[in-house]
C-alpha positions in Angstrom: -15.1 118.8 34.7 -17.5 120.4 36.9 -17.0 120.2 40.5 -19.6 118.8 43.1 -21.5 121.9 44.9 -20.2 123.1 48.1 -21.9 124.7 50.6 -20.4 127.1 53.0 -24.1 126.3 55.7 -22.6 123.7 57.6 -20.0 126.7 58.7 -22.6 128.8 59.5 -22.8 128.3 63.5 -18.9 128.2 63.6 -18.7 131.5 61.9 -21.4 133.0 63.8 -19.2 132.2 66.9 -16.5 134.1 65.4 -18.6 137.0 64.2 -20.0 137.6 68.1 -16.4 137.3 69.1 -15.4 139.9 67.0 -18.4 142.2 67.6 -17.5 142.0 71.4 -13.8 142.3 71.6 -14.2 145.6 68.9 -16.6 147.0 72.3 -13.9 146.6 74.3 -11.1 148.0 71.9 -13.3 151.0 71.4 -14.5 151.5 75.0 -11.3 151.0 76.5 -7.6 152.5 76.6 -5.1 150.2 74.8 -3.7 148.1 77.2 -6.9 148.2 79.7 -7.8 144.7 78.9 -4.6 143.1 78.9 -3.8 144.0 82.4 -7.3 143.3 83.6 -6.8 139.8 82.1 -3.0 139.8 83.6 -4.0 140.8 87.1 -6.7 138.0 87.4 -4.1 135.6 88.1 -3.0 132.0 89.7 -1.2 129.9 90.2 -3.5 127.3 88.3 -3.6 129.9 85.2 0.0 130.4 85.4 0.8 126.2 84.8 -2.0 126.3 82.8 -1.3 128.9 80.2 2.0 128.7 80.1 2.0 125.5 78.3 -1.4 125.7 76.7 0.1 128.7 74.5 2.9 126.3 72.9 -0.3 124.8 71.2 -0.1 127.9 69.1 3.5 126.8 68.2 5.1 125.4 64.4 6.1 122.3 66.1 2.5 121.7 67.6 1.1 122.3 64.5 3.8 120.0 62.7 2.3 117.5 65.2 -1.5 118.4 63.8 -0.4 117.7 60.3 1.1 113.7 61.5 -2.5 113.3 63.0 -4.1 114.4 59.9 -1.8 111.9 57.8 -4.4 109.0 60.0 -7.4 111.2 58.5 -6.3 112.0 54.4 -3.8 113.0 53.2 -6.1 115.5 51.5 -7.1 117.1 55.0 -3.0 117.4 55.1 -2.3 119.1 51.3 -5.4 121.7 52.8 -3.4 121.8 56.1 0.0 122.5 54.6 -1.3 124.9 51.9 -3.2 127.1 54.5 -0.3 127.2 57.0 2.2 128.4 53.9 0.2 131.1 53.4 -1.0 132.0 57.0 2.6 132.1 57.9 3.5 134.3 55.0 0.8 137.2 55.9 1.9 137.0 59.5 6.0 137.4 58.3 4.8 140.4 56.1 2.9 142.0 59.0 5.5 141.6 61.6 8.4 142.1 59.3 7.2 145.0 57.5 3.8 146.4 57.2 4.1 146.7 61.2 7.8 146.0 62.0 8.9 147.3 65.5 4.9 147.9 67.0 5.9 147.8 70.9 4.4 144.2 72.8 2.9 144.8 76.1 5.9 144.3 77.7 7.6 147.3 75.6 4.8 149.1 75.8 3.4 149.8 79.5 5.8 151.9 81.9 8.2 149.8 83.6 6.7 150.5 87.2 3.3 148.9 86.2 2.6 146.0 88.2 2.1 143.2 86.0 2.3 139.7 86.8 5.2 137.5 84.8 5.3 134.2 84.6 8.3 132.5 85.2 10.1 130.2 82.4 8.1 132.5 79.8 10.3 134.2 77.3 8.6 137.7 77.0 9.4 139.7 73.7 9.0 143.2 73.1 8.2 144.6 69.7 7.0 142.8 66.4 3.1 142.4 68.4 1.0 142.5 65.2 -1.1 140.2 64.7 -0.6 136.9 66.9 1.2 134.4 65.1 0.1 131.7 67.8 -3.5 132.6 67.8 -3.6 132.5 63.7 -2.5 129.0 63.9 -5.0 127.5 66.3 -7.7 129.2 64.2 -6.0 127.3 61.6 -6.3 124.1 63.0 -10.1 125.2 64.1 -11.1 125.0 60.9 -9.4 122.0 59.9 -11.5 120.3 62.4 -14.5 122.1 61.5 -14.0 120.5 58.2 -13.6 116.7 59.1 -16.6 117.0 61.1 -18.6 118.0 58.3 -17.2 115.9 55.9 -16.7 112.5 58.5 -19.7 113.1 60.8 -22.6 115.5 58.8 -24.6 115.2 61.9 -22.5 116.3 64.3 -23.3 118.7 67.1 -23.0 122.3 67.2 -22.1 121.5 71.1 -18.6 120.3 69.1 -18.1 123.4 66.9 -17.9 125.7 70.7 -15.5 123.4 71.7 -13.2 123.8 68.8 -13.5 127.0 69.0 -13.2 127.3 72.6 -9.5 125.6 72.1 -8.4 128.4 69.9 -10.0 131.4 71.8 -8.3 129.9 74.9 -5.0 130.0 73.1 -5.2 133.8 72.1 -6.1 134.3 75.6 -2.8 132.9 76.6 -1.0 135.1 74.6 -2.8 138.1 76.1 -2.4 136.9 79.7 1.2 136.1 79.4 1.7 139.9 78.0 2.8 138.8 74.9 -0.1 140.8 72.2 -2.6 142.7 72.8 -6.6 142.0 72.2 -6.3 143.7 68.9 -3.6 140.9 67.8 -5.2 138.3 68.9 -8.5 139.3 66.9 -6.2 139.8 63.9 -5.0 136.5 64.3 -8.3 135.2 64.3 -9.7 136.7 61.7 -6.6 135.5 59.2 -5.9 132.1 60.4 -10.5 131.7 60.0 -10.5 133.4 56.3 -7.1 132.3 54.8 -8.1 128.4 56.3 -11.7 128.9 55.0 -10.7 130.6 51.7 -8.3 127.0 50.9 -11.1 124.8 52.2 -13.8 126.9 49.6 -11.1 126.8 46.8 -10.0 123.5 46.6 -13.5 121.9 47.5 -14.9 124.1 44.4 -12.4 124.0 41.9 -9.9 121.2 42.1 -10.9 117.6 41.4 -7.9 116.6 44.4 -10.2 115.3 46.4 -11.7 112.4 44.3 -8.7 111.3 43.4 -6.9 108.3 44.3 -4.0 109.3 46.1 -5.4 112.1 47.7 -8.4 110.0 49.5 -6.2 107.6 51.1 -4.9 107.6 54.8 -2.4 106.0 56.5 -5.0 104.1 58.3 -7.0 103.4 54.8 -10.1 104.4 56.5 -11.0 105.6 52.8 -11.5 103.6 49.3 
């Protein structure tokens, strides 16, 4: 049976976001030393940044997003199926990368002399190889999207002033990651661009070529707030 169109437009400012993101931190990666930016971003430092991004980064985290996926349940359990699938296979590129394709790549903290002064923030586990890309920042792109998504499908008119939040949220959380020393810029952006595409990429596939979303089961919510 042929599936109802889908159009990737109501995207379009979100991905444009993303797009002058990437276009801006590639200026900096090629105009810069490695490591330049992370310890400009490191030394900028305070105590309100410190409480701040400390705990903001554990929104990056499997539990956190274990909690999205509970919150979705209220929305469809179709928005979870897309949640589940796109964190399977987000999870699975980041294992490859870190486990093999670029096992052992030196973190900040491995890779900057040990007489630099860089400011640590206390109760933060820093780690020292295994940088690329960000795990954490993948998954809040991941969860990005997913939000994206129910405002186009739950409120068509919404606001592009909502889009820059949502993506504000996850661009904050791979700047935690760079100013707690744990990735660098490049990971970060690697992580964005997977957890955008692979999230994107499910959204495209099973809104194009599965019939999952009319069905029965699949358009109810714990709430019912769908026939």
């Amino acid at each position: 049976m042929k599936q109802p169109y889908f159009s990737l437009k109501p995207y379009y400012f979100y991905l444009a976001i993303c797009i002058c993101y990437f276009i801006i931190a590639a200026a900096i990666l090629l105009l810069s030393q490695k490591g330049q930016s992370e310890l400009y971003i490191n030394s900028h430092f305070t105590p309100y940044f410190d409480t701040f991004f400390k705990y903001y980064t554990n929104l990056g985290d499997g539990w956190f997003y274990a909690a999205f996926n509970i919150a979705l349940l209220l929305v469809g359990f179709y928005e979870v199926l897309l949640a589940l699938v796109t964190i399977l296979i987000t999870t699975s590129i980041i294992h490859l990368c870190k486990e093999i394709l670029f096992h052992g790549i030196s973190r900040p903290m491995g890779f900057f002399v040990r007489d630099l002064n860089i400011h640590l923030v206390n109760g933060v586990d820093i780690h020292l190889e295994n940088t690329f890309p960000s795990g954490h920042t993948c998954t809040g792109f991941n969860m990005a999207i997913m939000l994206v998504f129910i405002l186009v499908k739950y409120q068509p008119a919404f606001k592009n002033i909502w889009v820059s939040f949502i993506f504000i949220l996850a661009f904050l959380i791979g700047i935690s990651r760079i100013y707690l020393m744990q990735h660098f810029l490049a990971d970060t952006m690697a992580g964005t661009f997977v957890g955008t595409f692979v999230a994107l990429l499910v959204i495209v596939l099973f809104e194009k070529y599965t019939p999952l979303k009319d069905h029965t089961f699949w358009k109810r919510s714990l709430l019912r707030l769908k026939n």
